[in-house]
N, C-alpha and C positions, 0 to 999 in steps of 0.2 A: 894702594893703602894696604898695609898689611894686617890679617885679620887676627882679632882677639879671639883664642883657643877656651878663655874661659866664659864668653859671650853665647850664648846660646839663644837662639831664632826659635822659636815655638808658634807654629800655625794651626790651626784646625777649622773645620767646619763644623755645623753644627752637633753632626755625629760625633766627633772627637773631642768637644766642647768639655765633658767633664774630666774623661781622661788626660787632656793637657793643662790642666788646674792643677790636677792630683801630680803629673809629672813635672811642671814647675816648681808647686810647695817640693817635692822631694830635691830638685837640683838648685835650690835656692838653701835649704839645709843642709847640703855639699859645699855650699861657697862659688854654686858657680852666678854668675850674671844673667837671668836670663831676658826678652827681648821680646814680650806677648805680641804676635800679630795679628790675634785676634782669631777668632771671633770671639765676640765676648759674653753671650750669651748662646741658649739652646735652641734660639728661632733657627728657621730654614735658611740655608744661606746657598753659596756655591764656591765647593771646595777650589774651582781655578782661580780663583782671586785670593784665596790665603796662599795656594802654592806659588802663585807670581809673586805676593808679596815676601815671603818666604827665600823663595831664589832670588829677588832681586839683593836681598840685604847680605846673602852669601857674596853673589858678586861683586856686589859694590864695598865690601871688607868693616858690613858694620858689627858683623856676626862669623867667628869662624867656624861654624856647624849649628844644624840647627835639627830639630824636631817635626816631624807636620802627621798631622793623626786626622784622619778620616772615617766614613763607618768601615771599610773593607781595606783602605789604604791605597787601593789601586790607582781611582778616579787621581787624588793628589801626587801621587808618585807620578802619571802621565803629567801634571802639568809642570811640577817643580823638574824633571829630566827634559825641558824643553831650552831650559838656558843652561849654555853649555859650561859653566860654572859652574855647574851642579852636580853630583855624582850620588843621587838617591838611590837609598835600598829599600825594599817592601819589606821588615823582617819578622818572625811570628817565633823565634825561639834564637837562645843564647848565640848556637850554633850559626843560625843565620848573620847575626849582627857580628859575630869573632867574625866570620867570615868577607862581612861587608865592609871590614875596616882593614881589616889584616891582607887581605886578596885585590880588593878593590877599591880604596882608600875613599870610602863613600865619606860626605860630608852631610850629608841627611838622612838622618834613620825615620823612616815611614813605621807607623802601627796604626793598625785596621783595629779599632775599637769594640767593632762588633766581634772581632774574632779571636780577639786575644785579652785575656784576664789581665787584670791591674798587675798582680804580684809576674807575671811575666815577662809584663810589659817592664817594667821597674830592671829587671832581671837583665832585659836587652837595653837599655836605657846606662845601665853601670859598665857592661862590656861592649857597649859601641863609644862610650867615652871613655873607656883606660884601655883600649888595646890599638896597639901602631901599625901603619903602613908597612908591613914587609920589604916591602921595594924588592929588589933582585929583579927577581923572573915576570913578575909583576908590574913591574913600572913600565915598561915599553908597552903593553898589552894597556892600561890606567891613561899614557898619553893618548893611546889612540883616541881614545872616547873622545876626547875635545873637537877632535878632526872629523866627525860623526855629521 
């Protein structure tokens, strides 16, 4: 199934809970589609069950990139890089996300909540969805990962 590029996956735990609100209302004011995986509230929860939900819908092409925000981003970026579908990035500025798309053709950008303000997050949120796969020199390095 081939995935819809304007579908966006959005997960979080309860750390990430207001932040991926806030970054839906803004990609829904873009026009893009997006795909709450929940959580849905600010109870406690546990971030590897948004990140499996999260990767599962990458793989399965209901979603072609998605979001998942955690307090640090770490915890969820270990579970969504478990299915090989998935090419997460932890990113904390512009620089990292141009880089996670453009280098490493990441299909989920991670933000750690605790550690990065709204307006920057927004920031990486607009340059990890308008900036392309380089390919070239890259693309042989991007296959390997699946074979990981």
């Amino acid at each position: 199934m081939a995935a819809d590029n304007k579908m966006i996956a959005l997960a979080a735990d309860h750390g990430g809970f207001e932040l991926k609100n806030r970054v839906a209302e803004f990609l829904q004011a873009e026009g893009y589609k997006t795909q709450d995986l929940g959580t849905y509230s600010d109870e406690r929860v546990d971030y590897p069950d948004y990140g499996y939900a999260l990767s599962q819908a990458i793989a399965d092409g209901k979603a072609g990139r998605g979001i998942a925000i955690c307090g640090s981003g770490i915890g969820i970026s270990i579970a969504l890089n478990r299915n090989p579908a998935v090419r997460a990035a932890l990113c904390h500025d512009v620089t990292s996300a141009r880089l996670a798309r453009g280098h490493n053709d990441a299909n989920v950008l991670v933000l750690g909540a605790r550690l990065i303000g709204f307006e920057v997050a927004l920031e990486c949120v607009k340059i990890f969805l308008n900036t392309q796969f380089e390919g070239g020199r890259h693309a042989e390095r991007v296959k390997k990962l699946g074979k990981c």
